[in-house]
C-alpha positions as CSV (number, residue, x, y, z in Angstrom):
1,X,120.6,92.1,110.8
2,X,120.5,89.9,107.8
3,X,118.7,90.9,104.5
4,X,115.8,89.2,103.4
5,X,117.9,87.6,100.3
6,X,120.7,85.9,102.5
7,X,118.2,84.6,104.8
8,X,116.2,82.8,101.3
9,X,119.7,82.1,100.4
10,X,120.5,80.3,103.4
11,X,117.1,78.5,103.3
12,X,117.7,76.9,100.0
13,X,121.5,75.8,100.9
14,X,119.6,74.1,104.1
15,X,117.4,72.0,101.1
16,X,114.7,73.9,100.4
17,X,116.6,74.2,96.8
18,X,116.6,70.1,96.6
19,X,112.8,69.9,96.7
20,X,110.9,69.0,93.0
21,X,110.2,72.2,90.7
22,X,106.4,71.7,90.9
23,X,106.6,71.5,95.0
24,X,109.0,74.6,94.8
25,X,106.0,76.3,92.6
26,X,103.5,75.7,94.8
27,X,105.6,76.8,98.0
28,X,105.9,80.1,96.1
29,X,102.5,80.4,95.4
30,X,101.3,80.0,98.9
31,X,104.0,82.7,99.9
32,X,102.3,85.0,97.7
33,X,98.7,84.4,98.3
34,X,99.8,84.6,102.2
35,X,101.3,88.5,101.6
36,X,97.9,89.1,99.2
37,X,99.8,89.0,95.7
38,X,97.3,87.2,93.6
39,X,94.8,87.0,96.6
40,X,92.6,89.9,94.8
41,X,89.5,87.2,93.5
42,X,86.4,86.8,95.0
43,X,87.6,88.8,97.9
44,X,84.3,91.6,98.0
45,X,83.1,91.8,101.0
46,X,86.7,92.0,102.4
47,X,87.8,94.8,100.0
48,X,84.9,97.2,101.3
49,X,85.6,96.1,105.1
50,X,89.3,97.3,104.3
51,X,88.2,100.1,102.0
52,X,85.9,101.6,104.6
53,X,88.2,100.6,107.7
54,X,90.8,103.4,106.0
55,X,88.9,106.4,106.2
56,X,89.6,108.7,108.3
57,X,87.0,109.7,111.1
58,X,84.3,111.4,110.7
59,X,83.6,109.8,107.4
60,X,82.1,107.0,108.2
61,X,78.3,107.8,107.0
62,X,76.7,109.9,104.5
63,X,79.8,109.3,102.5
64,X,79.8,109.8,98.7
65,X,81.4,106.7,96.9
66,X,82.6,106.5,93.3
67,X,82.6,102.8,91.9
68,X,84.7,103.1,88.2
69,X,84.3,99.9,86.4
70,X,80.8,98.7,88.6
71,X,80.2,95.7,85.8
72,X,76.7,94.3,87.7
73,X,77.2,96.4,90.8
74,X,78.7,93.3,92.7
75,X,80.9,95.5,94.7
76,X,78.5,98.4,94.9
77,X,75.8,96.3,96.5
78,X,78.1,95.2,99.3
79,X,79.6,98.8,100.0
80,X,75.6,99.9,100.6
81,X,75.3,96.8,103.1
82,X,78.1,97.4,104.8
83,X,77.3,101.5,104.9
84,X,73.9,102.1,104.4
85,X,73.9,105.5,104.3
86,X,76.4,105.8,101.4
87,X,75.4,107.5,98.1
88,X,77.2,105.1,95.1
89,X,78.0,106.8,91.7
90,X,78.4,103.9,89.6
91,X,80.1,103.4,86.0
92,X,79.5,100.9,83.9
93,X,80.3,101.4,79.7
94,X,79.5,97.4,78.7
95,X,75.7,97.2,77.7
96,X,75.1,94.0,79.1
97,X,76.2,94.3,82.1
98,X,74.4,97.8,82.4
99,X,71.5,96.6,82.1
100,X,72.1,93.8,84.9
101,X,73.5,96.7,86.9
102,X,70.3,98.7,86.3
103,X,68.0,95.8,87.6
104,X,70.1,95.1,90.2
105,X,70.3,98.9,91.5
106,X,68.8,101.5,89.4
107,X,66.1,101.1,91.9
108,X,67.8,102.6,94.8
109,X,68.0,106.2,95.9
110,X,71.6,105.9,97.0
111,X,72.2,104.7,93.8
112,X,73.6,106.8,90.6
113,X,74.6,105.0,87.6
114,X,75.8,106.4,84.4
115,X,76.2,104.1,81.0
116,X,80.0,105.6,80.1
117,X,83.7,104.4,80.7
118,X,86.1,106.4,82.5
119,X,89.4,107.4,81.3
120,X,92.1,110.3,81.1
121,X,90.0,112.6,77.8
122,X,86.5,112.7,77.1
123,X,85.2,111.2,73.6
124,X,84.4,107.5,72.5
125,X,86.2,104.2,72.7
126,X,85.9,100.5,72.2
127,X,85.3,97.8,74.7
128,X,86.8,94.6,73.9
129,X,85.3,91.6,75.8
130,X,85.3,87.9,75.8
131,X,81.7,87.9,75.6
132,X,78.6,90.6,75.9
133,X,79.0,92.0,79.5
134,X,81.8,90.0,81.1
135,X,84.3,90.8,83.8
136,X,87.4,91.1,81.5
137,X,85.7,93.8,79.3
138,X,88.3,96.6,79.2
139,X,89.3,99.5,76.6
140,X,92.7,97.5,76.0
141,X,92.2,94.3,73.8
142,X,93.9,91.9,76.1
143,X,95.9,89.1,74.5
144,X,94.3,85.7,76.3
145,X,95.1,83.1,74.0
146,X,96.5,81.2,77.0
147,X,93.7,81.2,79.0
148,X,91.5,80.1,75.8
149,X,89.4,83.1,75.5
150,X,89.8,85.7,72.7
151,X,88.8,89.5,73.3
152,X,86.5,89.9,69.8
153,X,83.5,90.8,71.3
154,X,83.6,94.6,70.9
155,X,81.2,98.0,71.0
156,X,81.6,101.7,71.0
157,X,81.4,103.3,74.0
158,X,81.0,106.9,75.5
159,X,84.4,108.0,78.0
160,X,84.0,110.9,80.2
161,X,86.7,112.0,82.9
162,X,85.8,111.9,86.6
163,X,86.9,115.8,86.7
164,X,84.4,116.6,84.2
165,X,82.1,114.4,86.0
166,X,82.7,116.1,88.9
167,X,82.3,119.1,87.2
168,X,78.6,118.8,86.3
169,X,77.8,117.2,89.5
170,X,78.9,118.5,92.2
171,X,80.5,115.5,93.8
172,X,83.3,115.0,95.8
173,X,83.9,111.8,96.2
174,X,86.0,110.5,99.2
175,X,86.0,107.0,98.3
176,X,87.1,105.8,94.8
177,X,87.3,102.1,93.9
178,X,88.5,101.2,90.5
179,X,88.3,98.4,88.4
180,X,88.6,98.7,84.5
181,X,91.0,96.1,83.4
182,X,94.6,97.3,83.5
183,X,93.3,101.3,82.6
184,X,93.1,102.8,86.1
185,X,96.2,104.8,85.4
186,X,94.1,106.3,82.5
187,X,91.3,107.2,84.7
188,X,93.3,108.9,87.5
189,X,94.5,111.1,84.6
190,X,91.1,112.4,83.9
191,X,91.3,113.1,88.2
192,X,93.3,116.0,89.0
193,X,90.8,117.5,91.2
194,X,88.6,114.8,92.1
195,X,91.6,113.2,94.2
196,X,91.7,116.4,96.1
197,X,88.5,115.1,98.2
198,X,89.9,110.9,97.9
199,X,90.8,110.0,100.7
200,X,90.8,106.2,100.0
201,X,91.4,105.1,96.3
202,X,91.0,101.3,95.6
203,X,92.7,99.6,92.8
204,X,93.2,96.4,91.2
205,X,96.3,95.2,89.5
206,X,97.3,92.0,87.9
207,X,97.4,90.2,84.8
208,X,95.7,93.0,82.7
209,X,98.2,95.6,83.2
210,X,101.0,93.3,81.1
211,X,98.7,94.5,78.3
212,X,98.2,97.5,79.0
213,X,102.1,97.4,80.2
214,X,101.6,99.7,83.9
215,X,103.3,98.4,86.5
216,X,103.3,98.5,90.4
217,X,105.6,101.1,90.2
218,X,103.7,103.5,88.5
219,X,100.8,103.6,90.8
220,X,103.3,104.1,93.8
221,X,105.1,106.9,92.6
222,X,101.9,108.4,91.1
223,X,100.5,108.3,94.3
224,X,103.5,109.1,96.5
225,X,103.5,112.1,95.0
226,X,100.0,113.0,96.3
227,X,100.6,112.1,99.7
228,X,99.1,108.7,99.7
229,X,100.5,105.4,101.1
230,X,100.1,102.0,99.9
231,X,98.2,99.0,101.2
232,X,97.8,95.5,100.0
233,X,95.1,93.4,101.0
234,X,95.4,90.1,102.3
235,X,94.1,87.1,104.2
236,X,95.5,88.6,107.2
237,X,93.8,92.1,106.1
238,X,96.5,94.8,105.2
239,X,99.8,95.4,104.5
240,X,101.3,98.4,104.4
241,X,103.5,98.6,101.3
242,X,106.3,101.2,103.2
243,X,108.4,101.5,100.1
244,X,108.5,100.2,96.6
245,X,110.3,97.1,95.6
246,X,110.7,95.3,92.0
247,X,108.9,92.1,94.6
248,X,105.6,93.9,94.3
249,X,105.4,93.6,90.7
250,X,103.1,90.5,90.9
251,X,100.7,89.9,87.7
252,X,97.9,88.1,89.7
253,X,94.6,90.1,90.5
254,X,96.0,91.9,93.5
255,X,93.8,94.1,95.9
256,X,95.5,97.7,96.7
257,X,94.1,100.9,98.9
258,X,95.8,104.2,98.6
259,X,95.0,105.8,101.7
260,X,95.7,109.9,102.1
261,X,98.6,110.9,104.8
């Protein structure tokens, strides 16, 4: 059976390799959007449908749900309409978009929020941002300068651990879904024992972890070593990553779900 290299190889001595760089770039992009590498914006409504799709039965309702990284409860709002019944506890350290959050939210009974950032120790950090409350705020100040945008817009912030939140609480979570900007390694640090009830753990990757210099491979092995395996989420819904190559190490906002054996 050939490998997957000397069947590209033999594609491009057939003339794929004559065709114009800029036709050859946008033939790799559509490759990678098609196995859900860089297919991670905008994708919401999908990422719950997969999230929830993963659990095991039996855990379909009354589930309790940890959103790290909630920014105005986009994602939490479309995990209570898809399961009702769910109890959210929500995360959110920028101001701004706490206090959208809290409008948004704060109202609900199935609803917890908590004004902190989550990471690996307990103490305060700062949040760089483009601007008061935006998606790309993050405890690593990003370097954007090719995207225009500058990461000055900064604030102190409280960081807790999801173990010590756990502690106080009482929660077990068995859904996790984090998104804080190229720092979920930091925050699965600070989760030794919460990950013992996980069985689903939803993270982004992309461009953010160049600056914060995590890779795909750290998450697998972190995460192999648990018992978890690896999905990716694309527009034909998920992938199963069934070992790690150097391929997956794709810098676009990607969609992953660690899913318990």
């Amino acid at each position: 059976m050939r490998s997957a290299r000397s069947f590209a190889m033999g594609v491009i001595e057939r003339g794929v390799g004559r065709l114009p760089l800029g036709a050859l770039q946008r033939v790799e992009t559509a490759a990678q959007l098609a196995q859900g590498k860089g297919w991670g914006a905008s994708t919401t409504e999908r990422e719950v449908a997969a999230a929830l799709s993963l659990l095991p039965a039996g855990y379909g309702k009354g589930i309790a749900v940890a959103d790290v990284g909630a920014n105005v409860g986009a994602w939490t709002a479309a995990l209570l309409a898809a399961a009702p019944t769910a109890t959210v506890h929500a995360f959110e350290p920028s101001s701004v978009a706490y206090e959208t959050l809290d409008r948004r939210l704060g109202s609900q009974p199935s609803v917890q929020l908590y004004r902190t950032a989550v990471g690996s120790t307990e103490g305060t950090a700062t949040l760089w941002a483009d601007f008061a409350g935006s998606g790309l705020g993050s405890l690593q100040q990003r370097r954007l300068d090719h995207f225009g945008k500058t990461m000055n817009a900064s604030e102190e912030v409280r960081v807790t651990t999801l173990d010590s939140w756990a502690a106080s609480t009482g929660v077990s979570p068995v859904l996790l879904k984090m998104d804080v900007e190229g720092r979920e390694l930091d925050v699965l640090a600070g989760a030794s024992n919460v990950l013992r009830s996980v069985k689903v753990a939803q993270f982004e990757f992309g461009g953010c972890n160049i600056d914060t210099r995590t890779f795909f491979q750290d998450f697998w092995y972190f995460f192999e070593a648990l018992g978890f395996r690896i999905h990716r989420l694309g527009p034909r819904g998920l992938h199963l990553v069934s070992k790690y190559s150097e391929a997956d190490e794709c810098f676009s906002t990607t969609n992953f779900f660690a899913v318990r054996k």
